[in-house]
Biotite code that builds the C-alpha atoms (Angstrom):
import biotite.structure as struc

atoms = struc.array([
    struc.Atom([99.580, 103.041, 100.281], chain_id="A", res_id=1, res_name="UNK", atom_name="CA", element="C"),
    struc.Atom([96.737, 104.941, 101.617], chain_id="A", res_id=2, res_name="UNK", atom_name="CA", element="C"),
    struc.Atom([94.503, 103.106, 103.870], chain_id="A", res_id=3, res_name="UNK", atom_name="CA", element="C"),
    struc.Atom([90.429, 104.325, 103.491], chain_id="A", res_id=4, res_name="UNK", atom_name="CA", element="C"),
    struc.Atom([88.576, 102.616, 106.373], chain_id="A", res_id=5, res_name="UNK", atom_name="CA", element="C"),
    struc.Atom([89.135, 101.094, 109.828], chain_id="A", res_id=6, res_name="UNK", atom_name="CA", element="C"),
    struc.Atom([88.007, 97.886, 109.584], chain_id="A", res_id=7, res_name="UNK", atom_name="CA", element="C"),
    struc.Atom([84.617, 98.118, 111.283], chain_id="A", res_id=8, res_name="UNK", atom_name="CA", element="C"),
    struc.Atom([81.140, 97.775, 109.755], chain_id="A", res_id=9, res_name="UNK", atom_name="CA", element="C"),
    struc.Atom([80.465, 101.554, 109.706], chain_id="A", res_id=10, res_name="UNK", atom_name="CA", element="C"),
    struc.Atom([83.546, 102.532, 108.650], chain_id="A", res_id=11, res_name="UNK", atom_name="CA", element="C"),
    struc.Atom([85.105, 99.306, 106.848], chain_id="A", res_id=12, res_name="UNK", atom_name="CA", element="C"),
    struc.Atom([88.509, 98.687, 104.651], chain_id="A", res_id=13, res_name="UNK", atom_name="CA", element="C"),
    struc.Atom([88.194, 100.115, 100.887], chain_id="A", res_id=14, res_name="UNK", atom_name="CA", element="C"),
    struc.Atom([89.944, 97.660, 98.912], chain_id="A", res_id=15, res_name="UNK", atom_name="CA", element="C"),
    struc.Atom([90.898, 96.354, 95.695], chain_id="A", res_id=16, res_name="UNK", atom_name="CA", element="C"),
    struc.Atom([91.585, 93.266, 93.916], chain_id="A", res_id=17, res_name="UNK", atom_name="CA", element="C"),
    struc.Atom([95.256, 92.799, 93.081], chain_id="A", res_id=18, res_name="UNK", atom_name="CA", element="C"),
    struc.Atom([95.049, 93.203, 89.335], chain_id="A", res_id=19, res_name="UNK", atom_name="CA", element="C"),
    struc.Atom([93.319, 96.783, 90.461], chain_id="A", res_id=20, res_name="UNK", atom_name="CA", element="C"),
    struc.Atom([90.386, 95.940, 88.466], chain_id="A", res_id=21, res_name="UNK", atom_name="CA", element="C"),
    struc.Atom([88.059, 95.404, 91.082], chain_id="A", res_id=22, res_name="UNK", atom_name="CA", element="C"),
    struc.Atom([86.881, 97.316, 94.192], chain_id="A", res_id=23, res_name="UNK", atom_name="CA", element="C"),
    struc.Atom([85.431, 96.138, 97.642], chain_id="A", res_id=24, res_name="UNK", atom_name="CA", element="C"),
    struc.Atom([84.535, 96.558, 101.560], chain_id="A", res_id=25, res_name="UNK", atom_name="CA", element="C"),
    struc.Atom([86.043, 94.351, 103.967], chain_id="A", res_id=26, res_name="UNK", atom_name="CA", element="C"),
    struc.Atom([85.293, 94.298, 107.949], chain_id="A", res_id=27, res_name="UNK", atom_name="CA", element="C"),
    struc.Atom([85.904, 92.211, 110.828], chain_id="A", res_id=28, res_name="UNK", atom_name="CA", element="C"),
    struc.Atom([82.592, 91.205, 112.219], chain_id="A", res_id=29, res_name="UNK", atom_name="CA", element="C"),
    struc.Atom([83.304, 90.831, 116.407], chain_id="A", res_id=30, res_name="UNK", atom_name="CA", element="C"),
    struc.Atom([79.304, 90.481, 116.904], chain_id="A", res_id=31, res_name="UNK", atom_name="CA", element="C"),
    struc.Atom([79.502, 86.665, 116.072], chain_id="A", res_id=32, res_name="UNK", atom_name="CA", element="C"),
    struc.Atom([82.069, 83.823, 117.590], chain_id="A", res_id=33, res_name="UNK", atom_name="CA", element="C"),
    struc.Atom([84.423, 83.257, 116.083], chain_id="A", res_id=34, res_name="UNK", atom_name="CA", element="C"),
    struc.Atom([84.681, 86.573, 114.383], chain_id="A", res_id=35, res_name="UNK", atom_name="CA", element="C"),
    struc.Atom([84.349, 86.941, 111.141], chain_id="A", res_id=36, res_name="UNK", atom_name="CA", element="C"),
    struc.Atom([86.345, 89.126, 107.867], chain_id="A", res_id=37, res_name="UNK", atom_name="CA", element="C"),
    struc.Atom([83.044, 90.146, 105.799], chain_id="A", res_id=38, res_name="UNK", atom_name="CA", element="C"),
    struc.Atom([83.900, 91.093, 102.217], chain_id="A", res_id=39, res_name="UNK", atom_name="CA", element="C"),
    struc.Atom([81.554, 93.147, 100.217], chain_id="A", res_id=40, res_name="UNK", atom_name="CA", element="C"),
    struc.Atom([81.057, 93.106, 96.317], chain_id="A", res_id=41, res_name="UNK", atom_name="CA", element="C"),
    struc.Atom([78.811, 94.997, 94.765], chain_id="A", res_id=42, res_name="UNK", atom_name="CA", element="C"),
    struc.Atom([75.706, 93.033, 96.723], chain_id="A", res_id=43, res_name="UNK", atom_name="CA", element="C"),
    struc.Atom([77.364, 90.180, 97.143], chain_id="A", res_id=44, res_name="UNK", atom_name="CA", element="C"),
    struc.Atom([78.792, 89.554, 100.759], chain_id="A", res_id=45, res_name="UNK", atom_name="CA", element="C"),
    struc.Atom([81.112, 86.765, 101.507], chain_id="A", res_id=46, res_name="UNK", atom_name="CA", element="C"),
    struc.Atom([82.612, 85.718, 105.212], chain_id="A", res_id=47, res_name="UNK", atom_name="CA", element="C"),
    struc.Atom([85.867, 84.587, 106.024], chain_id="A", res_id=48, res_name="UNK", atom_name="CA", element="C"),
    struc.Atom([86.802, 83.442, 109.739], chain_id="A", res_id=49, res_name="UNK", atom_name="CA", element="C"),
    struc.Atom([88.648, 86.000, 110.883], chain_id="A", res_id=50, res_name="UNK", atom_name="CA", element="C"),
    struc.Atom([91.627, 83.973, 111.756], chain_id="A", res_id=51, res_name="UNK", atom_name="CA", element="C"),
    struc.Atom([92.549, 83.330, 108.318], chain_id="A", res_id=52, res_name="UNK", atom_name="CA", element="C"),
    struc.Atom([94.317, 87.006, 108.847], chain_id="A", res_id=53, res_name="UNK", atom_name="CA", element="C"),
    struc.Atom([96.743, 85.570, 111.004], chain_id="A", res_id=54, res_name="UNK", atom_name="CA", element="C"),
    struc.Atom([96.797, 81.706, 109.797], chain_id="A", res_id=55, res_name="UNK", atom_name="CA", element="C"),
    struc.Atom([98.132, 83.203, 106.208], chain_id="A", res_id=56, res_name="UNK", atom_name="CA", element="C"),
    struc.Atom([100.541, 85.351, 107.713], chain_id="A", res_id=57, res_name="UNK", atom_name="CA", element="C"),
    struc.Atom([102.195, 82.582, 109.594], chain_id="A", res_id=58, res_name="UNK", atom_name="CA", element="C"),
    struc.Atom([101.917, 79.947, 106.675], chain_id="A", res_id=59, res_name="UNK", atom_name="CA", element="C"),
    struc.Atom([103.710, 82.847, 104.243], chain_id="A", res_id=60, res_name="UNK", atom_name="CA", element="C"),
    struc.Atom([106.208, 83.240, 107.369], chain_id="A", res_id=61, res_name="UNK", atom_name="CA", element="C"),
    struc.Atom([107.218, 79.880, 107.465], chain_id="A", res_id=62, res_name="UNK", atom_name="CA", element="C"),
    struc.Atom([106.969, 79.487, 103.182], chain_id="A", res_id=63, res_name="UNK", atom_name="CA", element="C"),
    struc.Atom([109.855, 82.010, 103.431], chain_id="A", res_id=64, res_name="UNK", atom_name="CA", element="C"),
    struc.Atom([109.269, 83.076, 99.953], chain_id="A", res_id=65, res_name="UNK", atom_name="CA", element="C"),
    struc.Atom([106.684, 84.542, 97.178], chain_id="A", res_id=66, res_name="UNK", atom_name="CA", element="C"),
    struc.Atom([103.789, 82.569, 96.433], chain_id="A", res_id=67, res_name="UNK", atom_name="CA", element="C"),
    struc.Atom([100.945, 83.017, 94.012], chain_id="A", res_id=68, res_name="UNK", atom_name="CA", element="C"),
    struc.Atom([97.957, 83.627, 94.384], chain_id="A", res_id=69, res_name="UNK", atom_name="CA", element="C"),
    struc.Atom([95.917, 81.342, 92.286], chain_id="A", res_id=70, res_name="UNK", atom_name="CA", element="C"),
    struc.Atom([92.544, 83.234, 92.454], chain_id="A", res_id=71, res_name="UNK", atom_name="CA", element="C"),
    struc.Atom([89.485, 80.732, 92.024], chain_id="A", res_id=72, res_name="UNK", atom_name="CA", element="C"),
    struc.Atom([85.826, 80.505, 92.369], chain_id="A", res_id=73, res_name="UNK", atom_name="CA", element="C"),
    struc.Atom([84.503, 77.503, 94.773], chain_id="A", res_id=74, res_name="UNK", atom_name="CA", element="C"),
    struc.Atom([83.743, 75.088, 91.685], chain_id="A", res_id=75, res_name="UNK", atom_name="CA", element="C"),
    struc.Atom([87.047, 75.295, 90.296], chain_id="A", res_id=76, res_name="UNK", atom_name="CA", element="C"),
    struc.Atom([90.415, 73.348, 91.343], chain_id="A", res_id=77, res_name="UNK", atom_name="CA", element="C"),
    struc.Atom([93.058, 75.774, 92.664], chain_id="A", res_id=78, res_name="UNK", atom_name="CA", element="C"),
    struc.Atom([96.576, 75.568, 91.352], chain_id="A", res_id=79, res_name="UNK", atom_name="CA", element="C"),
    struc.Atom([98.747, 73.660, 93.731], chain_id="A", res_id=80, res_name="UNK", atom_name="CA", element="C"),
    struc.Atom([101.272, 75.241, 95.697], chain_id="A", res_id=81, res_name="UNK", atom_name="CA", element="C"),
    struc.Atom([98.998, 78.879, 95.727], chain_id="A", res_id=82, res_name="UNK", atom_name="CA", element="C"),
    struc.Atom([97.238, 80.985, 98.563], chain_id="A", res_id=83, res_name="UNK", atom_name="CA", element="C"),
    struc.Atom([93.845, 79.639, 97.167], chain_id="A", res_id=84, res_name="UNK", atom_name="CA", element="C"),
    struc.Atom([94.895, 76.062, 97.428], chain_id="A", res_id=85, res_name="UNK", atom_name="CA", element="C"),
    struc.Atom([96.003, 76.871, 100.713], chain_id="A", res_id=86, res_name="UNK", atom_name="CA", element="C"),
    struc.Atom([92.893, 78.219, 102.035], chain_id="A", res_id=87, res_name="UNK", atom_name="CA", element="C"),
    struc.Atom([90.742, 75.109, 101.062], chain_id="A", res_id=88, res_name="UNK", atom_name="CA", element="C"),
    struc.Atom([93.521, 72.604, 102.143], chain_id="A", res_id=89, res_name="UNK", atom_name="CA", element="C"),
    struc.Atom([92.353, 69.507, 104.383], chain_id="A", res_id=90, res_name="UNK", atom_name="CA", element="C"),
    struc.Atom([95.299, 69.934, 106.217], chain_id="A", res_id=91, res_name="UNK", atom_name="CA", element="C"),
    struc.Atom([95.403, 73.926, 107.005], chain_id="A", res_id=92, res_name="UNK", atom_name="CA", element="C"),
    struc.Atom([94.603, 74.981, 110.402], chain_id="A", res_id=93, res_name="UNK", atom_name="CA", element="C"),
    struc.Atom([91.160, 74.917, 110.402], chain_id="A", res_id=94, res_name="UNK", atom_name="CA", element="C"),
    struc.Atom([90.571, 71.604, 108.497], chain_id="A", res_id=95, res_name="UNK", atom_name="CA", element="C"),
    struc.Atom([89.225, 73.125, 104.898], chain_id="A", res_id=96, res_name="UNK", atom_name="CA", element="C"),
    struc.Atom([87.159, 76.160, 103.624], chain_id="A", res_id=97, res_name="UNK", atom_name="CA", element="C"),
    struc.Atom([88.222, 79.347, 105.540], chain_id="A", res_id=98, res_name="UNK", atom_name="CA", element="C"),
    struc.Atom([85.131, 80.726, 103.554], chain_id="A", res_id=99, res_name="UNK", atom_name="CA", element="C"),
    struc.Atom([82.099, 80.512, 105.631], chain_id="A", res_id=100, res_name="UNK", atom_name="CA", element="C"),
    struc.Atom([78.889, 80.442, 102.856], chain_id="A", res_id=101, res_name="UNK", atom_name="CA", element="C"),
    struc.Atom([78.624, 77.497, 100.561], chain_id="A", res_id=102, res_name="UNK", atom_name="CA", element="C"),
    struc.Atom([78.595, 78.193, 97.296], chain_id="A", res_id=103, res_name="UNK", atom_name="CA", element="C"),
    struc.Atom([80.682, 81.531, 98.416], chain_id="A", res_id=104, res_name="UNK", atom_name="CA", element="C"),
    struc.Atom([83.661, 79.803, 99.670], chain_id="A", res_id=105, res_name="UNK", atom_name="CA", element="C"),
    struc.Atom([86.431, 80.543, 96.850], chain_id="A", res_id=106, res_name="UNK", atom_name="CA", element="C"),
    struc.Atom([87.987, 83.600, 95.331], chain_id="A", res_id=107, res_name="UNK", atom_name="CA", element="C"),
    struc.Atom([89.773, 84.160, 98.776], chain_id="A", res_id=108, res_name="UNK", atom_name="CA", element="C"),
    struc.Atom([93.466, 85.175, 97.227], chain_id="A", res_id=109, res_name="UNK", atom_name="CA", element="C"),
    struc.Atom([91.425, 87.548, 95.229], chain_id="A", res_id=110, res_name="UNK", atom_name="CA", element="C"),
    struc.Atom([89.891, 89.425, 98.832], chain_id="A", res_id=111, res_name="UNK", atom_name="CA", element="C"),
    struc.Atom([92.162, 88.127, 101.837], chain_id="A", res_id=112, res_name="UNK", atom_name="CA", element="C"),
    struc.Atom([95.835, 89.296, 100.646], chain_id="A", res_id=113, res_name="UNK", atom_name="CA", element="C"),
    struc.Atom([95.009, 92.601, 99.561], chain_id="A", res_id=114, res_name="UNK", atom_name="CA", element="C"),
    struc.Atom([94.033, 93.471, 103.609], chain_id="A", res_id=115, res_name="UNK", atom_name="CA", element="C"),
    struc.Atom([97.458, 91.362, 104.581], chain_id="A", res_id=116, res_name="UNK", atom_name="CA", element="C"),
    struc.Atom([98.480, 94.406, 102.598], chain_id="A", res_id=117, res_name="UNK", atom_name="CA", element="C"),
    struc.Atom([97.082, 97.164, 104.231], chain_id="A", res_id=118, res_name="UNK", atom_name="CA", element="C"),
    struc.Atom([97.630, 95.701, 107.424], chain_id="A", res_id=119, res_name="UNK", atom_name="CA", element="C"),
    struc.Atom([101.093, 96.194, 107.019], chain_id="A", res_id=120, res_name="UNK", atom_name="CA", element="C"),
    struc.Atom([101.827, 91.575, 106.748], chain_id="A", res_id=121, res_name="UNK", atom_name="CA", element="C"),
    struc.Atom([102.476, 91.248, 103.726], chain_id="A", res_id=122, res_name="UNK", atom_name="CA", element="C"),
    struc.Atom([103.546, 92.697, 100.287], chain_id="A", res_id=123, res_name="UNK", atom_name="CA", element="C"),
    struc.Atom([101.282, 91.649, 97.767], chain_id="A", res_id=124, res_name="UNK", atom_name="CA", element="C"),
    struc.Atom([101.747, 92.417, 93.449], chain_id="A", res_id=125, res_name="UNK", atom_name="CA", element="C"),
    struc.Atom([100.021, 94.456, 91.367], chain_id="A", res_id=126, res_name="UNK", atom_name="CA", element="C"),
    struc.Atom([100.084, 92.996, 87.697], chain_id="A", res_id=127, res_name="UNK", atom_name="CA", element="C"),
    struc.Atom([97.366, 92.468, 85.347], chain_id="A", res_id=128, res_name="UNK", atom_name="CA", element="C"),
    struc.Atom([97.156, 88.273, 86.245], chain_id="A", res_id=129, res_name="UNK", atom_name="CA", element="C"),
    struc.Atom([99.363, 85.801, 87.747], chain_id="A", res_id=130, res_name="UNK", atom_name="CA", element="C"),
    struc.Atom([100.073, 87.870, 91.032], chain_id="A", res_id=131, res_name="UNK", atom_name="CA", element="C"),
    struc.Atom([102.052, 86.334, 94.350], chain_id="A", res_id=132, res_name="UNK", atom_name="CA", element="C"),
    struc.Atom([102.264, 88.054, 98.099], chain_id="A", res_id=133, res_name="UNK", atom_name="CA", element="C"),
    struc.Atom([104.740, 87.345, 100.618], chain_id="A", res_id=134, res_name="UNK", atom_name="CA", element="C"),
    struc.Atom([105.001, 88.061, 104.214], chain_id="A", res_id=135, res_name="UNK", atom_name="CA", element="C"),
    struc.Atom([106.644, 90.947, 106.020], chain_id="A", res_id=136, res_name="UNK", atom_name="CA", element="C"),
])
């Protein structure tokens, strides 16, 4: 895989969705604490704390196995047992939303496991729908 980007704002990650239908900017944002992973689509721009790079890595570590993804938007339940329910989960380490802008808070196993990818963490599919990552 071909990495485009390094990560800053400048010069930031060149993504895409899993399914490979959709393309977007990601950065790490050191200007504000905690950091922050900004995601850009189109002119929409999400933020993720930063740690949610390494908090996924070690909760697919210790899973030990594939899990999907579960893609959803705020306003919608995510599947149990997926990286989406995972990310809004009471009991993950940072007590909830990993998204930072209400409204905004969702669709991260759409944005977040595609840099896992690049980042050399974790292997993530590439199907149409119904995608799962693991770590490395």
């Amino acid at each position: 895989m071909t990495v485009r980007g390094n990560g800053t704002k400048d010069n930031p990650w060149q993504l895409t969705t899993p399914s490979g239908k959709g393309e977007y900017q990601m950065y790490k944002d050191d200007t504000v604490d905690p950091p922050l992973l900004v995601c850009v689509v189109g002119d929409t721009v999400l933020g993720y704390q930063w740690r949610c790079v390494e908090d996924l890595h070690a909760m697919l570590k210790a899973h030990g196995d594939w899990m999907p993804l579960g893609s959803a938007d705020e306003q919608k339940p995510a599947a149990p047992g997926t990286v989406e329910a995972w990310a809004l989960a009471a009991d993950n380490p940072v007590g909830g939303w990993y998204g930072t802008k209400k409204g905004l808070r969702g669709r991260f196993a759409n944005y977040v496991p595609p840099l896992l990818e690049v980042l050399g963490l974790a292997e993530v599919e590439h199907n149409a729908r119904n995608n799962r990552m693991r770590a490395l």
